[in-house]
C-alpha positions in Angstrom: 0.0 0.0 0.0 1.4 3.3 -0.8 -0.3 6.3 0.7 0.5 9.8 -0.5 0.1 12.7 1.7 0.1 16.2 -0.2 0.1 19.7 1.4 -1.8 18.8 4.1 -2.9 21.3 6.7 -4.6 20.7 9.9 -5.5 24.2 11.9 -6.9 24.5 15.7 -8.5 28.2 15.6 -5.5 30.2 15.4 -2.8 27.5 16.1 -1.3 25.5 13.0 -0.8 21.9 13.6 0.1 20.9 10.4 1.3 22.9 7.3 1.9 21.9 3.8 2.9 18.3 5.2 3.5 16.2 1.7 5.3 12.8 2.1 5.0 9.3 0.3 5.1 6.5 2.6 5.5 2.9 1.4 5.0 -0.4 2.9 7.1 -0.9 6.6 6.8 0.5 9.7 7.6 3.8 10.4 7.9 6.2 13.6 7.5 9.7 14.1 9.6 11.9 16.3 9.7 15.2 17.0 8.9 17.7 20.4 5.1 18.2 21.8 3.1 20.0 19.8 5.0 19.6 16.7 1.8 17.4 15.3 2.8 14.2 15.3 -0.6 13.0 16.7 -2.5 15.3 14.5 -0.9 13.5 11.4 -1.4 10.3 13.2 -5.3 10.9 13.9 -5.5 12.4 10.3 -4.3 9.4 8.5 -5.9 7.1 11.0 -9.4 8.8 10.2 -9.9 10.1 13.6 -9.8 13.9 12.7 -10.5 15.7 9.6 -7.6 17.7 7.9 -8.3 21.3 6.1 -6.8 21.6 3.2 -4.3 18.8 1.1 -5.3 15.6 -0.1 -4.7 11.8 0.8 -4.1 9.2 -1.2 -3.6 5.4 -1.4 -2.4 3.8 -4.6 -4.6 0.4 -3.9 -7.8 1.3 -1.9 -9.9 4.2 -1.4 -8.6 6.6 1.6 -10.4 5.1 4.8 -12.1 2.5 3.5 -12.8 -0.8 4.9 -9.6 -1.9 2.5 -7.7 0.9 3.5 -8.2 -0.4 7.3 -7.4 -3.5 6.7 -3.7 -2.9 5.7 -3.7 0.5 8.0 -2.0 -0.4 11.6 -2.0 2.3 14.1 -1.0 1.7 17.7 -1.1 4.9 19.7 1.7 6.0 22.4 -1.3 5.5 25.3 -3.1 2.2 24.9 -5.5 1.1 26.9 -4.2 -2.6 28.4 -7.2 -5.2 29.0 -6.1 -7.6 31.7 -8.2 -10.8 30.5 -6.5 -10.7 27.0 -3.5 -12.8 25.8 -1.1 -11.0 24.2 -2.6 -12.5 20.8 -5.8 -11.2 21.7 -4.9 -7.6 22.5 -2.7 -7.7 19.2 -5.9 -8.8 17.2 -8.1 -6.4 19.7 -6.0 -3.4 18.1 -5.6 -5.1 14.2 -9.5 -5.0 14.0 
């Protein structure tokens, strides 16, 4: 899956969480680092289909962006998880895949 991210902006009233982010990101895993507040979880909940995004477009070369395709190849596991005592490890990992 190859998703293409194009001059994406993100804007909180007056604050600017994301400008003119573009980017092509191919199959692997990736990780994003920077300092709070420099909109790593903004881009994270944008491509994830949490939030909406203002102005840019998304892309993926196989399925339609957020789609039930899309979701199935799209793997997101957040810096604060919520940890279910009852689970195996297997079933927390396929808890978070679905």
């Amino acid at each position: 899956m190859l998703l293409k991210i194009n001059n994406l902006q993100k804007h909180y009233r007056k604050n600017i969480a994301l400008h003119n982010i573009s980017l092509t990101l191919t199959p692997g895993i990736y990780g994003l680092v920077g300092p709070n507040g420099a909109g790593k979880s903004t881009f994270m909940n944008i491509i994830s289909g949490l939030i909406t995004y203002d102005f840019g477009t998304v892309s993926c070369d196989e399925y339609e962006f957020l789609s039930n395709e899309y979701y199935q190849n799209f793997g997101y596991l957040p810096q604060y998880n919520a940890l279910y005592e009852n689970f195996t490890c297997r079933e927390f990992l396929s808890y978070i895949c679905i």
